[in-house]
C-alpha positions as CSV (number, residue, x, y, z in Angstrom):
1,X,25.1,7.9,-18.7
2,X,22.0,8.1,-16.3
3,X,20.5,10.5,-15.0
4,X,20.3,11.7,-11.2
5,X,17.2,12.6,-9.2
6,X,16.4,14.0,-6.0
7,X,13.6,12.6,-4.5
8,X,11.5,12.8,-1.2
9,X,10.7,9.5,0.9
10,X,7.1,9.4,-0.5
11,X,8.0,9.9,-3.8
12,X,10.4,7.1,-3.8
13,X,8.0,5.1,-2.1
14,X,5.2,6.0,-4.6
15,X,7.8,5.1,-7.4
16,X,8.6,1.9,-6.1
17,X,4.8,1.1,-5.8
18,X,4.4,1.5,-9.2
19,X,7.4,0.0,-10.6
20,X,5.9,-3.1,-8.6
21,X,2.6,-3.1,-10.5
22,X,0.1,-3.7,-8.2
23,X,-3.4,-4.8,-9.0
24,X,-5.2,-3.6,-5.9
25,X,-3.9,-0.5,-3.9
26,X,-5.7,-0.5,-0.2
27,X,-5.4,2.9,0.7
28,X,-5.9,4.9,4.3
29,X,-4.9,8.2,3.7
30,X,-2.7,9.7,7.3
31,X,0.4,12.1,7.4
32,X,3.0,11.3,7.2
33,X,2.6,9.2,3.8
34,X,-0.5,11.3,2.2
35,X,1.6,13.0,-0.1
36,X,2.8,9.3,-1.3
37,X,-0.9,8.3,-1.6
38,X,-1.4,11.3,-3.5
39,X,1.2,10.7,-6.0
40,X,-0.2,7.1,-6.0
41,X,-3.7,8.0,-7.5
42,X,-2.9,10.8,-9.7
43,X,-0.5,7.5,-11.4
44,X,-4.0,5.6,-11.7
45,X,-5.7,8.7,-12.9
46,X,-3.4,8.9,-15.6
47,X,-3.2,5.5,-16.6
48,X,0.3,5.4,-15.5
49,X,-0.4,2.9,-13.0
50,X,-3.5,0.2,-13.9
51,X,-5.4,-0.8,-10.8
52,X,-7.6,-0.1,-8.5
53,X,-7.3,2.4,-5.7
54,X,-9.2,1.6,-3.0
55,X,-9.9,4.3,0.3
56,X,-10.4,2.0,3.2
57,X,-11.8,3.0,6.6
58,X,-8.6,2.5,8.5
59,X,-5.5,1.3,8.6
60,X,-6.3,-1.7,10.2
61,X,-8.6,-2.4,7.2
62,X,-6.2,-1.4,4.5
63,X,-3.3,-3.8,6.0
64,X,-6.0,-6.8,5.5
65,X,-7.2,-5.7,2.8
66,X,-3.2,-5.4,1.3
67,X,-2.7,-9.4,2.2
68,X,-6.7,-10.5,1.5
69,X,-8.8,-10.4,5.0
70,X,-12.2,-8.9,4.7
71,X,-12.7,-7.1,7.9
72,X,-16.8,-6.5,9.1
73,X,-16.0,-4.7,12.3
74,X,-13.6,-2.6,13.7
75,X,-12.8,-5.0,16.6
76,X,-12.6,-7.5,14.3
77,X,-10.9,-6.2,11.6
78,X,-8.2,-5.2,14.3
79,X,-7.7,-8.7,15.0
80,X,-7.6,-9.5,11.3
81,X,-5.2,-7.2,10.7
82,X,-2.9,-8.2,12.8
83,X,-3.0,-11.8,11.8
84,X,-2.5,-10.2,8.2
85,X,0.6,-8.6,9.3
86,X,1.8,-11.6,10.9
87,X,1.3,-13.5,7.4
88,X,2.9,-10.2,6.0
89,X,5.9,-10.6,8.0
90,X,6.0,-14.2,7.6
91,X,6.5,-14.0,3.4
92,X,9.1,-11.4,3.9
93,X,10.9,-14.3,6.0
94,X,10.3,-16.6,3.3
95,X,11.5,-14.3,1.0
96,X,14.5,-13.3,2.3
97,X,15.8,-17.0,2.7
């Protein structure tokens, strides 16, 4: 029989990030999911979780960072980002075909 737990919406989250096994984890710690990036790195700390946590300067930069944009400025990296997000969105399409 398996067994029930309660969990909070960041820790399910933080679960499901490591379940997926990511290599790289942009990261730009803001409530209401810092508890979930806490959980995150205490995971890599521990050698629960093997890769590299990575603090980024914004969240604009950690969404292109996520999908592979360098970002140099924060004008541009806002317009990166939201081309990543757009190719973001786009595999999820893909993927749910």
């Amino acid at each position: 029989m398996s067994r029930a737990e309660l969990l909070t919406g960041n820790e399910a989250a933080a679960r499901a990030v490591r379940l997926s096994k990511p290599q790289v984890i942009p990261t730009y710690p803001i409530t209401p999911q810092s508890p979930m990036l806490e959980s995150i790195a205490r995971d890599v700390e521990t050698g629960l979780l093997k890769a590299e946590f990575v603090n980024m300067e914004s969240d604009y930069a950690a969404m292109a960072a996520a999908v592979g944009v360098h970002a140099e400025t924060s004008g541009r990296a806002r317009q990166q980002a939201l081309r990543a997000l757009e190719t973001a969105a786009q595999a999820v399409a893909e993927l749910r075909r």
